[in-house]
C-alpha positions in Angstrom: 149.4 -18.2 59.2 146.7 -20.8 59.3 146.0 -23.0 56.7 142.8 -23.0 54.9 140.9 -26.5 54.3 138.5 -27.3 51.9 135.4 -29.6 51.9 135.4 -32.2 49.5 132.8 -30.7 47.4 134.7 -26.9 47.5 137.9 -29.2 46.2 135.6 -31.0 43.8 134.6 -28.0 42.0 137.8 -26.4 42.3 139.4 -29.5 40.3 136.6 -29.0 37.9 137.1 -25.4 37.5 140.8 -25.7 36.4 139.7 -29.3 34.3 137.1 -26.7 32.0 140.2 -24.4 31.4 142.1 -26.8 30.0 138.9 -27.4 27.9 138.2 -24.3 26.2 142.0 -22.3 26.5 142.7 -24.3 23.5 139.2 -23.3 21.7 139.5 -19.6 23.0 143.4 -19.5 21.7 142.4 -20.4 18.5 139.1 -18.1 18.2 141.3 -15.4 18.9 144.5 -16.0 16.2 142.0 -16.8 13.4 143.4 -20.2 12.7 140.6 -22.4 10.9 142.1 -24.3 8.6 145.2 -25.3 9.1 147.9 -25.9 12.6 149.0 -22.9 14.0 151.4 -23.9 17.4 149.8 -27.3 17.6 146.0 -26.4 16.6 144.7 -29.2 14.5 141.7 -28.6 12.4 139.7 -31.4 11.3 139.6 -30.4 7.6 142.1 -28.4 5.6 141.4 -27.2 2.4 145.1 -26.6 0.4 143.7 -24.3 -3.0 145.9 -22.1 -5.3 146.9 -18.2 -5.3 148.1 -16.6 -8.2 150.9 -13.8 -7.1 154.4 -11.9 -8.3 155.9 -15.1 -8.0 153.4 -17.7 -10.2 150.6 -19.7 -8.8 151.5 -21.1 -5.4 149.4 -23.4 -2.8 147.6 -21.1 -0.4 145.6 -22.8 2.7 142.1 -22.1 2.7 142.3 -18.6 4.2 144.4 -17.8 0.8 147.5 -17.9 3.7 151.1 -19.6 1.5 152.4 -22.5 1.8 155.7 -23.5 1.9 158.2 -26.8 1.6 161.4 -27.3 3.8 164.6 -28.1 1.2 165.7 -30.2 4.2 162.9 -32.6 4.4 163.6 -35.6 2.2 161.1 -38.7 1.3 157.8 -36.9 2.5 159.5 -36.9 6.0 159.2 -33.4 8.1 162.9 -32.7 9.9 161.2 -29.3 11.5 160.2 -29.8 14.7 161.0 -27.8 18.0 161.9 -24.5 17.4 161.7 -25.1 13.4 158.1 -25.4 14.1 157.1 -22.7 16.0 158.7 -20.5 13.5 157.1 -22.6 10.4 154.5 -24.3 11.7 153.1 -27.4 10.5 150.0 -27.7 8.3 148.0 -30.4 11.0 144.9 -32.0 10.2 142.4 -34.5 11.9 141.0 -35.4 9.1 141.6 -35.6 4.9 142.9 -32.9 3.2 140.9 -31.7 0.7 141.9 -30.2 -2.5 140.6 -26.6 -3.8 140.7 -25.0 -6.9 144.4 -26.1 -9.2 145.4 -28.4 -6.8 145.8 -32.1 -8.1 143.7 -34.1 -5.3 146.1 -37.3 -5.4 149.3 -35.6 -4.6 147.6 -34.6 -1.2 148.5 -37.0 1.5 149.4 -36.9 5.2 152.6 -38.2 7.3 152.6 -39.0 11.2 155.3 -36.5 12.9 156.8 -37.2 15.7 154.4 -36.1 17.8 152.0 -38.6 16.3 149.8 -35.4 14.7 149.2 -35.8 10.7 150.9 -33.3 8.2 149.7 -32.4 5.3 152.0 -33.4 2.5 151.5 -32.3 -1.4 153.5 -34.0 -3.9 156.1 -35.7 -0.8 156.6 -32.5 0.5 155.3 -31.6 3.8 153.5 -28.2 4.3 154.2 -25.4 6.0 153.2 -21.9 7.1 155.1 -18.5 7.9 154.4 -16.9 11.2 156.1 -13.8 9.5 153.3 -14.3 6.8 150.1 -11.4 8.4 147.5 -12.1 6.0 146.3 -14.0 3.3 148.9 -13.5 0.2 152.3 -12.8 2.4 155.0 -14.5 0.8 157.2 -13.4 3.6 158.9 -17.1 3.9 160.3 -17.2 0.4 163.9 -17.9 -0.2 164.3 -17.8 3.3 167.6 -19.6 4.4 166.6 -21.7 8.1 166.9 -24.1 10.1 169.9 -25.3 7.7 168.1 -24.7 4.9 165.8 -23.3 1.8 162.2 -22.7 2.1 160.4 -22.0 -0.8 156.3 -21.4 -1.5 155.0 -24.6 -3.6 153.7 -24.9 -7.0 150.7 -26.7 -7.8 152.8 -29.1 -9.9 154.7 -29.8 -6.2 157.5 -28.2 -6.8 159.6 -25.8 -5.2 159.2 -21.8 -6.6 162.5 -20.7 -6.3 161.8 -17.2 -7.7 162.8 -14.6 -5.3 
C-alpha cells in the first residue's frame, strides 16, 4: 500500500474540520436531549431557573422545564459525594451562571458549590440538586425513595427539606 500525503493546507483544513466538531457535538447533543435549563451529562446552562410543582407527594422543586429535583441523603454540609457513575445516573444540576428562583422558591437558600470537576452545583437550602435520568418528562417523580449509591434520595420541599413520602 502507498501512503497518502497531504499538503499543508489539505492537513490544515482537515485539523479544522475535526476542531468545529468538537465545537458544535456538544451544542447538537444538547439540541437533541432537550436539556435547557439545567446539566444533563456535563451540559451547563448559563442560567437555571429552580420553581415549584405541586404533585401526589406535596409541592416539590422542579427545574425550569417542571423536571424534579432531588437531594442525596449522603451529601453532608452542602458538599455533593455523587460523582462518577452516581452522576450519570443523577446528574448534577450545573450552571454558569446564578440560579434564579421561580415561583415558591425562597431566593436566598439558592446557592452554588464547586464539584470536583471545578463545574458549579446548584444547592438549595445546603443540599445540592439533582435530577433523575429515569424521570421522562416534566412531573416524573421516578427518583423518590430510591435507595443508591449508599443511600436515600428524596424530591425537595421548598422549605429545603427532604419529602420522604413514598
Amino acid at each position: 500500500m502507498g501512503s497518502t500525503k497531504f499538503s499543508g493546507s489539505r492537513r490544515a483544513i482537515i485539523a479544522l474540520s475535526f476542531f468545529a466538531a468538537a465545537l458544535v457535538a456538544p451544542s447538537a447533543a444538547r439540541a437533541e436531549s432537550g436539556v435547557t435549563g439545567h446539566a444533563m451529562t456535563g451540559l451547563a446552562a448559563e442560567q437555571v431557573t429552580v420553581q415549584t410543582r405541586q404533585g401526589p407527594m406535596g409541592t416539590y422543586l422542579t427545574d425550569g422545564q417542571g423536571r424534579s429535583l432531588y437531594l442525596f441523603e449522603a451529601d453532608t454540609a452542602g458538599t455533593s459525594t455523587c460523582v462518577d457513575t452516581c452522576a450519570a445516573a443523577w446528574p448534577p444540576v450545573i450552571t454558569t451562571g446564578t440560579p434564579q428562583a421561580g415561583s415558591g422558591v425562597t431566593a436566598d437558600k439558592l446557592k452554588t458549590v464547586a464539584r470536583p470537576d471545578g463545574s458549579m452545583q446548584v444547592v438549595y437550602d445546603s443540599h445540592p440538586l439533582y435530577l433523575f435520568v429515569k424521570d421522562a418528562k416534566a412531573g416524573d417523580t421516578n427518583g423518590q425513595g430510591v435507595n443508591a449509591f449508599g443511600a436515600l434520595w428524596w424530591l425537595v420541599a421548598p422549605t429545603g427539606e427532604a419529602i420522604t413520602t413514598r
